[in-house]
N, C-alpha and C positions, 0 to 999 in steps of 0.2 A: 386516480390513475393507476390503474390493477392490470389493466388486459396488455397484453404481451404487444399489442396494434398501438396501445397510446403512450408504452414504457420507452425512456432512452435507450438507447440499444447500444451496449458494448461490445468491444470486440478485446479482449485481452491477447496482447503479446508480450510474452514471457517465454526465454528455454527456459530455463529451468522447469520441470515437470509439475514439478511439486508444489512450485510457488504457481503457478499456472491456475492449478486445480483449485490452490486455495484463492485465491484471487475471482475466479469464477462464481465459488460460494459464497464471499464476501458481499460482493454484486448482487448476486440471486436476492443475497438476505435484505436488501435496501428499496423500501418500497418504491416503485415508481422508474427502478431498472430492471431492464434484464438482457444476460449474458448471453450472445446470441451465435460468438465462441470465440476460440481461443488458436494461437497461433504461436511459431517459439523461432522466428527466424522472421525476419522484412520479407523474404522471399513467397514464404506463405501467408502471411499478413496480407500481402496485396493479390495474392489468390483467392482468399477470403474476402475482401472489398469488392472484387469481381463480381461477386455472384452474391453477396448479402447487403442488404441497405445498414448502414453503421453509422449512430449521430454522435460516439468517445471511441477514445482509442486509451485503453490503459497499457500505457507504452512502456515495457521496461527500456532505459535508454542504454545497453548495452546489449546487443545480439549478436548471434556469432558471424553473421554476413555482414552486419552494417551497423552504423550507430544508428540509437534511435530518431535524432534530429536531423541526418541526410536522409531515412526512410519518411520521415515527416515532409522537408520538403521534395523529394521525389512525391509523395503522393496530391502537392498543392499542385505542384507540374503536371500530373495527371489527372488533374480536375477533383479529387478527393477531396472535401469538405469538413470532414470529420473534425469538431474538435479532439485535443490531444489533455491527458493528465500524464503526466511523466512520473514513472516509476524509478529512483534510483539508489543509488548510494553514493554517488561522486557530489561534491558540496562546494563544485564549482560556479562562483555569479557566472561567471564569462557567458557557462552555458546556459544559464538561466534566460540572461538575457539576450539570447541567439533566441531559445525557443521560444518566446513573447511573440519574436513578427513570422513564428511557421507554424499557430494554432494552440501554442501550448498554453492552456489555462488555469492548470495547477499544477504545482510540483508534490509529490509525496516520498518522504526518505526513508531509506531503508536502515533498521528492520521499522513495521509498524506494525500498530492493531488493527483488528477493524475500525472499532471505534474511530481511528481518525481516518481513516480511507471513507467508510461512513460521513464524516462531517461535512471531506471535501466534496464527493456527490449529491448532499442536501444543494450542496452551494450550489455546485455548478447547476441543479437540476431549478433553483429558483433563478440563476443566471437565464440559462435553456428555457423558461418561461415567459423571459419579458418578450412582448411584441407589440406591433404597434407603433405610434409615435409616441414619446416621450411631449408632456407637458410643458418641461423645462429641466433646467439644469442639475435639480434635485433629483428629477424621477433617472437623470443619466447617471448622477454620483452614485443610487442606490441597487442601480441595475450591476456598476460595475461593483461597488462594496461586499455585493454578494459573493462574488469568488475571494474574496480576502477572509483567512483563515481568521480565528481569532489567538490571542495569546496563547501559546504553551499552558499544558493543563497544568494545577500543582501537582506533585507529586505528594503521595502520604508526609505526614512528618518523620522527621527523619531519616527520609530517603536524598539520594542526591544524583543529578541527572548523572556526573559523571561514571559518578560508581555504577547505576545502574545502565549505562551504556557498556561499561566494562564486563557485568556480568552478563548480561544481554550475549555480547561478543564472545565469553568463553561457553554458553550454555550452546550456543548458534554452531560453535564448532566443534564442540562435542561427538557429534553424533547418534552415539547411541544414550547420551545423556547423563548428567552426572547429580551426585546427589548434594545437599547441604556443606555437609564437608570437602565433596571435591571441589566446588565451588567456591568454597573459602579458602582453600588451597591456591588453588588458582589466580584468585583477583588477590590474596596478602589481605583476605576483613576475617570475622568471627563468622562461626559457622551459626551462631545467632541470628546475626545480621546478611548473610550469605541466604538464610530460611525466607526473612522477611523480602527479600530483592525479587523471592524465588516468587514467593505465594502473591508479589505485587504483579508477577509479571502471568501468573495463572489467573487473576482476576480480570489482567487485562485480555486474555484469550489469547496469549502469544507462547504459552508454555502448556504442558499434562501434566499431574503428577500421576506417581503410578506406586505401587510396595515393591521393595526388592527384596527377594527374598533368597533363602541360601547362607545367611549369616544367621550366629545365636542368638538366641534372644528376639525383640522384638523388632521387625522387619522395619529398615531405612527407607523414608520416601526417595524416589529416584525422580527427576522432573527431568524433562524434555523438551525440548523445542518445538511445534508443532504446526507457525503459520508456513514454514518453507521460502521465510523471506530471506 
């Protein structure tokens, strides 16, 4: 499944620009989708449903007109079909299970990588496949099984979620990026251990490093944030 005719078609909505963009590539790179565009507001999202056939919705659930789950169901009310993946950083059940009965079939939280944004589209795309009658009660348990993520990945050893949630959060609000040091500055660890958080979060394609240069001696990596989640 390669041709743009037999790919699921996303529609990503995200304001934010940036995470937008990246979002789009993310998609591109997953065989068997493709981004068919992108929208940063409910308002244009359902401009876009107008006039494009769309069978996901990467939905961030915070947009600056409306929440994502009233844009979800306003779009059930207007015949839209689309399932929904929700994009967020709020770690509310409540919402969670609001959006179970208006399409929503995976949640993704924010910040992430590809790789798990990746995982949940395998899912949903071997969900998005079954058709047909179901032989029994098994082939229903496997269809739904599919969209159930699996366990939290490890993490290298000696790393630890919280810290690296922590650093995540100050590298994310950075800006213009900070190096080893500022980093350990930052979160209260060793600029050792500040490096390792850094280069786990550059293999997972969520950070750049880059040389800074301007100081004596030999230039300090400076790392970056770089998915715009």
């Amino acid at each position: 499944m390669t041709s743009s005719e037999k790919a699921i078609r996303v529609l990503v909505v995200e304001d934010d620009p940036v995470a937008a963009d990246a979002h789009v590539l993310y998609v591109g790179r997953v065989p068997g989708f493709v981004a068919v565009g992108k929208a940063h507001s409910g308002a244009e999202a359902r401009r876009v449903l107008e006039r494009t056939p769309v069978d996901l919705l990467l939905l961030d659930l915070h947009l600056p007109d409306v929440h994502g789950l009233q844009l979800a169901r306003s779009l059930r009310t207007a015949g839209h079909h689309a399932d929904v993946i929700a994009v967020t950083s709020a770690r509310d059940l409540a919402v969670v299970r609001e959006g179970v009965s208006l399409g929503v079939v995976q949640y993704v939280l924010k910040p992430f990588t590809f790789a798990t944004l990746r995982d949940r589209l395998v899912r949903y795309a071997e969900f998005h496949a079954a058709v047909g009658e179901a032989s029994g009660q098994d082939e229903v348990d496997r269809a739904l099984a599919a969209l159930r993520a699996p366990g939290p990945a490890a993490l290298p050893k000696g790393l630890s979620a919280p810290t690296l949630e922590r650093v995540t959060v100050a590298l994310r609000d950075s800006g213009e990026g900070l190096t080893a040091a500022g980093v350990a500055e930052t979160v209260g660890i060793s600029r050792i251990t500040a490096r390792r958080y850094l280069e786990h979060l550059v293999d997972a394609g969520c950070a750049a490093r880059r040389p800074q240069y301007g100081t004596v001696g030999r230039p300090e990596l400076q790392y970056r944030w770089v998915t715009g989640q």
